[in-house]
C-alpha positions in Angstrom: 0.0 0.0 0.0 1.3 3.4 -1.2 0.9 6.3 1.5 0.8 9.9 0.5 0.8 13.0 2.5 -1.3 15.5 0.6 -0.2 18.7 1.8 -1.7 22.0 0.3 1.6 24.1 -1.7 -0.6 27.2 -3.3 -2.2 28.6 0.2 -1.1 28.7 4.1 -3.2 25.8 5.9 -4.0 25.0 9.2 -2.3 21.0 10.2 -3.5 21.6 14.1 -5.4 23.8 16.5 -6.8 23.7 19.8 -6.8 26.6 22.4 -3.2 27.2 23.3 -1.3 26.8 19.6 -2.5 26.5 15.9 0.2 25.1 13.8 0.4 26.8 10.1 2.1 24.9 7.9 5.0 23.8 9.7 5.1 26.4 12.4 3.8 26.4 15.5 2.1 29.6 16.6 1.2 30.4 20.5 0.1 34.0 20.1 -2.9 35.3 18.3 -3.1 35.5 15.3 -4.9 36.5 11.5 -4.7 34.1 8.5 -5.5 34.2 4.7 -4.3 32.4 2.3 -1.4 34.1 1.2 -0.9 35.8 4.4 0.0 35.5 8.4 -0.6 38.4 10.7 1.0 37.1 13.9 0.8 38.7 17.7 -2.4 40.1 16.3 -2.9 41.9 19.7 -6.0 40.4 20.8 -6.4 37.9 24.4 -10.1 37.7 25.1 -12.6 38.2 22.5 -14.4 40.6 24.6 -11.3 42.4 24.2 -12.0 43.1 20.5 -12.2 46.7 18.8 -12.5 48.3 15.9 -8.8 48.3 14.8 -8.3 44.7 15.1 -11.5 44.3 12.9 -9.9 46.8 10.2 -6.5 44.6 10.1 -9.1 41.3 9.4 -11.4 43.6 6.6 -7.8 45.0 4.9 -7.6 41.2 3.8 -10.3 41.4 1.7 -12.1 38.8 2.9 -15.8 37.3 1.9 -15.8 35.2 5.1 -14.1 35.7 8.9 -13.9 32.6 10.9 -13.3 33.6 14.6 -11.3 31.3 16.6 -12.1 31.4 20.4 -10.0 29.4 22.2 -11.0 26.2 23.7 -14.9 26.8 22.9 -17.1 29.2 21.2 -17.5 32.7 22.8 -19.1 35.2 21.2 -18.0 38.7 20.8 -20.0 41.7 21.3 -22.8 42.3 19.1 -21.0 45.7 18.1 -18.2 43.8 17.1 -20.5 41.0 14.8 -22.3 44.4 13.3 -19.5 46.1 12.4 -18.7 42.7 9.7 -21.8 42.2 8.8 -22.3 46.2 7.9 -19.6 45.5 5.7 -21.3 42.2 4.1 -18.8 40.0 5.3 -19.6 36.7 6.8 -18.6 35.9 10.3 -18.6 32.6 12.4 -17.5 32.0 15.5 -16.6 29.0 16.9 -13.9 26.9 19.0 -10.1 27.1 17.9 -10.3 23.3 16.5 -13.5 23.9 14.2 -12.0 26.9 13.5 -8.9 25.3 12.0 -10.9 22.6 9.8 -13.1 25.2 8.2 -10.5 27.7 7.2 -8.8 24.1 5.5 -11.9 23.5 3.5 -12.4 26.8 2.9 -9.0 27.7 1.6 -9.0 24.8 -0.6 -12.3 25.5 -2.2 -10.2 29.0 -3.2 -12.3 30.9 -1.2 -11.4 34.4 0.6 -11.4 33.6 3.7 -9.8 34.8 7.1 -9.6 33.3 10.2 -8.5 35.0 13.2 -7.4 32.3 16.2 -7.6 33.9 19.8 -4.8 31.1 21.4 -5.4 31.1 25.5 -1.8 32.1 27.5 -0.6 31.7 30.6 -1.0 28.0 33.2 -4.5 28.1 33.8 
């Protein structure tokens, strides 16, 4: 039997995430961060998703995107209505949803070709 790793070489994938690290690629990231594509916005400067305002939106909308995934860590949080307004003003799609589902949609997503952005809040600290 002949194995082969199928591994994505137009686009930046997701090969793990859960709520302290997402690994891109081959790197291993432990700080928040923004993904397209073509592009990785690390330390994106973001902790808590209640701790989301209007410039960390604008870095996510200067990608262009047609669809945000929001990554929240270990399990979905929402963030403030404001915050879901403020995409959906601009006709962009947003989901929320854990770090891990988070990862597997931007994958399918991505591969389809689509414009999309996921932004991964990754959880610090012992706790």
């Amino acid at each position: 039997m002949e194995l082969n790793l199928e591994r994505p070489g137009d686009y930046l994938f997701v090969r793990r995430g859960d709520a302290r690290s997402v690994t891109v690629v081959d790197r291993v990231l432990t700080r928040s961060f923004v993904l397209a594509r073509e592009t990785l916005l690390e330390d994106w400067p973001v902790a808590d998703v209640g701790a989301i305002a209007e410039a960390h939106i604008e870095a996510i909308l200067a990608l262009r995107p047609e669809v945000v995934l929001l990554g929240t860590g270990a399990r979905q949080r929402f963030p403030a209505a404001a915050v879901m307004a403020a995409f959906l003003q601009r006709r962009v799609g947003i989901e929320v949803m854990d770090n891990a589902a988070a990862s597997r949609t931007y994958n399918v997503l991505a591969g389809e070709g689509r414009r999309v952005v996921a932004a991964f809040i990754l959880e610090t600290g012992a706790g």
